[in-house]
N, C-alpha and C positions, 0 to 999 in steps of 0.2 A: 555510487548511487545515482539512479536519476532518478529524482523524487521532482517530476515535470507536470503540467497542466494537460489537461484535454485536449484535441487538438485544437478548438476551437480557443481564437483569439479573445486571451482576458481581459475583460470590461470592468468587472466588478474590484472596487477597489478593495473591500473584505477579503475577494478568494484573493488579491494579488497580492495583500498582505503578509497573508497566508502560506503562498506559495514562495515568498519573498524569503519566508521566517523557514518553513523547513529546507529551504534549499541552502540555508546560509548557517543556520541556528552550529556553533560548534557542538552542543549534546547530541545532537542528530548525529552531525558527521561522526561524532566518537563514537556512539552506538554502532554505528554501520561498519567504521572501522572493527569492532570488535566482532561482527558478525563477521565479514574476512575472514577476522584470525580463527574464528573457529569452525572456519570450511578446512582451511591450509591444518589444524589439528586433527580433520579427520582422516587425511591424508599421512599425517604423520602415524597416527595408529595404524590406518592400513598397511603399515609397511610392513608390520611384524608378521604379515602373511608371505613375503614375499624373501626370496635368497636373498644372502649378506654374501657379497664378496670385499674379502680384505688384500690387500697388495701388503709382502712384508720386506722388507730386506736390510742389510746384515750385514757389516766390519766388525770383525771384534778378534782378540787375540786371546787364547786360553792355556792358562798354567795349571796342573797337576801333579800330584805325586801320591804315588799308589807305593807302598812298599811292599807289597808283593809281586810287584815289576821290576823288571829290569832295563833301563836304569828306573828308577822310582820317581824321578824328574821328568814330566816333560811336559812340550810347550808347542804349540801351532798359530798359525795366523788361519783365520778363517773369512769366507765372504760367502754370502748366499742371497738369496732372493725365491720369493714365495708366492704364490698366491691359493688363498684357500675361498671358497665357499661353505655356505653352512645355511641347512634349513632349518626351521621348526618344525617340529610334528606335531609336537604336545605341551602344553602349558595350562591344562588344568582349566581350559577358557578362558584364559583369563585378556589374550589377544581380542576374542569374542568379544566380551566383556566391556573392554575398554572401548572397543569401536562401538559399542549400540552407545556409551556411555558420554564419547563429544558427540554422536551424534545426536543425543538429546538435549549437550548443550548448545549445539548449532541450534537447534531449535530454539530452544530460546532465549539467545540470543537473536534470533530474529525476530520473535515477539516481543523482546525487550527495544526493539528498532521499531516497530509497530508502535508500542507506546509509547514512546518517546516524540515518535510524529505527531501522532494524536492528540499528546500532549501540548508541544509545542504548537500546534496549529488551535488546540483551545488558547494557550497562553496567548497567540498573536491576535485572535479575536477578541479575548477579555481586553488586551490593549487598546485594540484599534474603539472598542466603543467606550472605555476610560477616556479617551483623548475628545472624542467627541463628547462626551457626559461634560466632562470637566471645562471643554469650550462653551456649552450650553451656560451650565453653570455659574461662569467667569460672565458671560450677556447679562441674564437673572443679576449679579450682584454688580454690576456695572448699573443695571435699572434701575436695583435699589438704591443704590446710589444718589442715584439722580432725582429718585420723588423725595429722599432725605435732603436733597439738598435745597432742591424748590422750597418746601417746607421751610426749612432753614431760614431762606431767601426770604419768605413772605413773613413769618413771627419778626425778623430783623427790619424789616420794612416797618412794620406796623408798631414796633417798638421804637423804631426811630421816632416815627409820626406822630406818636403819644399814644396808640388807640392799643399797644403789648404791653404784655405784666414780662418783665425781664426774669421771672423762672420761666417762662414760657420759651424763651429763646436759649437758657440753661439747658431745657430738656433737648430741647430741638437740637441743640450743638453735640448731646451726648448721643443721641440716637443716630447722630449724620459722623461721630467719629466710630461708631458699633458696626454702620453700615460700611464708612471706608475697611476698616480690621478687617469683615469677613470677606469684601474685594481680596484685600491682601492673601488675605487664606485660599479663596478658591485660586489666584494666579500662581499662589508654589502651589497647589495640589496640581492645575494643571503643568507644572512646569515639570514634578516628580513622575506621572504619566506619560508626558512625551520624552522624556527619557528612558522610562520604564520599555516604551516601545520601540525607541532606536536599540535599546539593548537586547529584543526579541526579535525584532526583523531586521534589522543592519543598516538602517537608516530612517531619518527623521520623518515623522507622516508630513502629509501633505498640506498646505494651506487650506485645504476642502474637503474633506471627509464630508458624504452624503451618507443621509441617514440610509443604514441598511434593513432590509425589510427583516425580520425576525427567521427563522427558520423553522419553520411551522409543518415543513412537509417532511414525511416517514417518522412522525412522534407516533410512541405508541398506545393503547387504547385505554391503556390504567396502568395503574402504579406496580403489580405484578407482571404486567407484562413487559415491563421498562426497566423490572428486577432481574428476570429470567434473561432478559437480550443482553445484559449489561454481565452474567457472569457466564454466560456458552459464550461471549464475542467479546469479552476484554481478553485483550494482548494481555495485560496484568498478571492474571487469574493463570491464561496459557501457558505464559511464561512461566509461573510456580508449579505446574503441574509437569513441565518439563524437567526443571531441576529438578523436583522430586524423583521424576522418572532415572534423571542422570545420576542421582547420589544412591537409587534402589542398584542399577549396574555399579556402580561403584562399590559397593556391599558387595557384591556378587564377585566384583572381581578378589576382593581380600581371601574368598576363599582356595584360588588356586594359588594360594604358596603352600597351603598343606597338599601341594601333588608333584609329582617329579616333573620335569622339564627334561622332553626328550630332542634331539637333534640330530640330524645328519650333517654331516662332515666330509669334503674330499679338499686334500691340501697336493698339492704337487708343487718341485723347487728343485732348485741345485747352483753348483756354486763351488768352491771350491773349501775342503773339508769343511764340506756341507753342515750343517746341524753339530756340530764339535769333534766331527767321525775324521777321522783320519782316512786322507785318499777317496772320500767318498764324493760323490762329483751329482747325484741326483738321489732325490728321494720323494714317493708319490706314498700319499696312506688314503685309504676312506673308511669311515668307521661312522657308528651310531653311538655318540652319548646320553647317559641319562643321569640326571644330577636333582636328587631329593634330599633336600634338606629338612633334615631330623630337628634341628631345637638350634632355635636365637633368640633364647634371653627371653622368651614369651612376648616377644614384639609381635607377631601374626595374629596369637589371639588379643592379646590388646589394642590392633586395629579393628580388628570386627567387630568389638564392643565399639569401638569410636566411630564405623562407619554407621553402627545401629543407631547409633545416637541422633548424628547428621542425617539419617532416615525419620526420625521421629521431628528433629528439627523441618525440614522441610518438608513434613506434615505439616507441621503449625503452621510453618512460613505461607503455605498453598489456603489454607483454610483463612488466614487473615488477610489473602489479596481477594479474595471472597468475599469475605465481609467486609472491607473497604468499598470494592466495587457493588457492592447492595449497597451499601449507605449511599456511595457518590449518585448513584443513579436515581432512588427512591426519593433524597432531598433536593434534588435537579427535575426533578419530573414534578415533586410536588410547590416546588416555587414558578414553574409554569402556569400551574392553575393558578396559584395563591396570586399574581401579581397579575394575571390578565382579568383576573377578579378585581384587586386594587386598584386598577388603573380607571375601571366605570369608579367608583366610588373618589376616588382624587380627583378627574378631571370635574363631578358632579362638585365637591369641597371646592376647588380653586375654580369655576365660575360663580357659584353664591357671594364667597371671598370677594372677588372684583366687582358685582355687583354692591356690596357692600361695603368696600371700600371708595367707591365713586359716590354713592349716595353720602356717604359721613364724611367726603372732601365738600362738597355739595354743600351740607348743612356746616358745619365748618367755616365755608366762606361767608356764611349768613348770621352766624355765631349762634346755633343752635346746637354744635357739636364742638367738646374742648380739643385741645392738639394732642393729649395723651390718646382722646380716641383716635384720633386720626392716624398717630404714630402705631398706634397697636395694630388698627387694620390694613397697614403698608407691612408692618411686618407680616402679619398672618398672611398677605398676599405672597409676601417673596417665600417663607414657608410652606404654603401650598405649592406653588411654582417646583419650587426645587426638590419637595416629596415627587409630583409627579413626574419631572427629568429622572429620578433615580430611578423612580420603579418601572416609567419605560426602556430604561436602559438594563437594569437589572433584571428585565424582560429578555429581553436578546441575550445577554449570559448565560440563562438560566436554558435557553433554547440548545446554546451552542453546549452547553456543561452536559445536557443531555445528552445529545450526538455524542461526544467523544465520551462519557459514559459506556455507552452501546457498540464505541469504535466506528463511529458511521460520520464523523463530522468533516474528514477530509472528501467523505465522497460526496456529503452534501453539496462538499465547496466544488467540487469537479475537481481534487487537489490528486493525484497518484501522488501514495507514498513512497513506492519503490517499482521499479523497472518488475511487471508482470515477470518477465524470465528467470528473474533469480525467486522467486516466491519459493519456501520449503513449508507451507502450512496447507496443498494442493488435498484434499482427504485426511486433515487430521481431523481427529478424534480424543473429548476427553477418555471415554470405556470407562474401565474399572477406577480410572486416576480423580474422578470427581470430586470435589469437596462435598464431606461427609458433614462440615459441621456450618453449614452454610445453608439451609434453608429459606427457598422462596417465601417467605409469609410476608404478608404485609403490613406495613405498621399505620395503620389506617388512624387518626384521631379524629374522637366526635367532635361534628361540625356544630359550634355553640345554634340553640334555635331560637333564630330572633323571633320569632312570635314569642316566646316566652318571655323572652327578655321586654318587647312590647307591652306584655299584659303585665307584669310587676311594675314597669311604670305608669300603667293607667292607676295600676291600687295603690302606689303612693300618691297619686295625684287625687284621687278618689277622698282618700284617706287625712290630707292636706286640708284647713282649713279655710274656704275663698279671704281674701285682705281684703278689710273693710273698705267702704269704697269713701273715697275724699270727701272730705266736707268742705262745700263753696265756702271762701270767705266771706265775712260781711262786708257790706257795701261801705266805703272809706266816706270817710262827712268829706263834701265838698273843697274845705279849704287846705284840706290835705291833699286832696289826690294828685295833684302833678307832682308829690315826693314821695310817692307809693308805687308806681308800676317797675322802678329798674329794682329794687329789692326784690320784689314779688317775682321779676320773673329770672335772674338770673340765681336766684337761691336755689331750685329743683336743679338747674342742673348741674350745679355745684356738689349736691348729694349723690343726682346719677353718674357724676363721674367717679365719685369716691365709690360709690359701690359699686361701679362695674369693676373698678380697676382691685 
């Protein structure tokens, strides 16, 4: 197989990934092997079109006794040597048969080489942006990290100093050991990813993976049109309709064992009492046999039932790489829109977040905001963060998921899956062999309508009674008031932190 790049020299660390994983990937290589062996099988079926010659020869010593002989005994040494030919004339098609019969599974077997590329070169993509996800990721909880630990740092400070409440530095220690844990989580997720991808490409990614641009070019224009491309051009789908086509010859052949099998025949030889003949020194015959076989046990009609069978079997088989390939296409096409939609809505969520976690570290240092708030909106920041890392990474998946969906993702990559020359798919055609139980339709879900969702919160709010508005306190007598203002003002937000939280 040369499953090699464009001419033009690889840049791109994706397609070299890529190109890295089907050149090397062993499922590749065994598919390919297997397409081989079923060129070299249709060669072997062609044969039965062609003469058999046999070479025979012959020692052997022979005793009889006839008693209507005289003597009634007798005995010869014999030696000979032979060579016969022999053609077919007739065998009920069944020679026919069998050749249309590897050659549809050459076929697909090559479309099972086809998907297996396509495969594999999604698999090395899904890797190669898991490893970058997961290095992103592993940053994010390094950061978090880090404002947990500040935090940490400053309640302990302050608690030394007298001016901390020692729960305060309780919680601070449990949120900075929450932080280190999920460090620990993303470094083995990243560590089961780059491994996941040495074992798809053949070695370990690089120190620098650049972000790769999404693959956004030759998507198609709706979710029906992304259904339709994804079952005329999966390898998948192809490949069942071959086998199908292979196991219908294959019926076809059972039925020439109810027919004679005719052959021609020329033997010529000699030797010394030739064939068990006495004195006889050569012997040439040619003749035409024909040999039909009347009744075995009812084993010919009990294949044809079983070939019927395997005929109806890969129906189903055909009709369920069908409906795979519409599902894989249809929920790949539709998490393109859904996430490049998510992704305005995230990046909008994790700048409010930042902006509101800087303002409540702010008030915080002024002691107008407690540390539970502060710890809550460090989290919600690394939570936002790491929503948006996923769903723009799960953006590029969903891109490539498509492509190889549709069979199009190696030539996005500039990847040739196989040497043009051996190609056997040059004018194929499903025709009559279509999946019957596979229908284009779309499985379109209504999209919720935020105006309405809008207007049933205006009428709860509507609806809602305004909170009465505070009542100034009264003015403290004089020889109170310098033991009135630290109750009065730090009790509110003793309740607002209780009810936020």
């Amino acid at each position: 197989m040369q499953a090699v790049a464009q001419t033009q020299k690889v840049t791109d660390p994706l397609r070299a990934a890529v190109e890295k994983a089907v050149l090397t990937n062993p499922e590749v290589s065994a598919r390919f092997n297997a397409y081989r062996a079923s060129i070299d099988a249709v060669d072997v079926a062609r044969g039965a079109y062609y003469p058999r010659v046999d070479l025979n020869a012959s020692v052997g010593h022979d005793s009889d006794k006839i008693t209507s002989r005289s003597p009634e005994a007798q005995s010869l040494n014999r030696t000979g040597t032979s060579l016969t030919l022999t053609q077919l004339l007739w065998d009920g098609l069944g020679t026919r048969r069998e050749v249309e019969r590897v050659g549809h599974e050459r076929l697909a077997r090559y479309f099972e080489l086809l998907d297996a590329t396509e495969l594999t070169a999604l698999e090395a993509a899904r890797a190669y942006y898991d490893v970058q996800r997961f290095r992103r990721l592993v940053t994010l909880a390094e950061d978090n990290y880090v404002q947990h630990k500040y935090a940490s740092l400053q309640i302990q400070s302050r608690f030394k100093a007298g001016v901390g409440r020692g729960v305060d530095l309780e919680q601070a220690n449990a949120r900075l050991a929450l932080a280190e844990s999920n460090l620990s989580t993303e470094v083995a997720n990243l560590h089961d990813v780059t491994a996941r991808y040495q074992r798809i490409v053949g070695e370990a990614p690089p120190k620098t993976l650049p972000m790769h641009v999404p693959l956004k070019a030759g998507m198609p224009a709706s979710n029906d049109a992304a259904m339709d491309a994804a079952i005329h051009q999966s390898p998948a789908v192809s490949a069942a309709i071959e086998t199908l086509r292979a196991t219908r010859a294959a019926a076809q052949t059972r039925q020439s064992a109810f027919q004679p099998r005719v052959e021609a025949r020329v033997r010529s030889g000699g030797g010394n009492n030739f064939d068990g003949v006495r004195d006889q020194k050569r012997d040439s015959t040619a003749e035409i046999t024909l040999n039909w076989n009347l009744y075995n046990g009812g084993a010919d009609q009990a294949r044809v039932r079983q070939q019927a069978n395997f005929l109806n079997q890969a129906v189903d088989q055909r009709d369920k790489a069908c409906r795979d390939a519409r599902q894989t296409s249809a929920i790949a096409f539709n998490d393109t829109r859904k996430l490049t939609d998510q992704l305005v809505m995230l990046d909008r969520n994790t700048l409010a977040i930042e902006k509101a976690r800087d303002a409540y570290r702010q008030q915080f240092d002024i002691g107008q905001r407690s540390l539970l708030d502060l710890l809550n909106a460090e989290n919600e920041v690394y939570t936002a963060k790491r929503a948006y890392a996923n769903a723009e990474f799960d953006l590029g998946i969903a891109f490539a998921r498509t492509h190889a969906a549709m069979n199009q993702l190696t030539t996005q990559l500039g990847v040739a899956r196989v040497d043009p020359s051996v190609s056997d798919a040059t004018g194929w055609d499903m025709g009559e062999d279509a999946p019957g139980r596979c229908p284009v339709v779309s499985s379109e879900v209504t999209a919720t309508d935020m105006n309405a969702l809008d207007e049933r919160a205006r009428q709860i709010a509507t609806s809602v009674a305004p909170a009465p508005a505070p009542v100034a306190p009264k003015p403290a007598a004089p020889a109170s008031a310098p033991a009135e203002p630290k109750p009065a003002a730090s009790q509110p937000l003793v309740k607002k932190a209780k009810k936020t939280s």
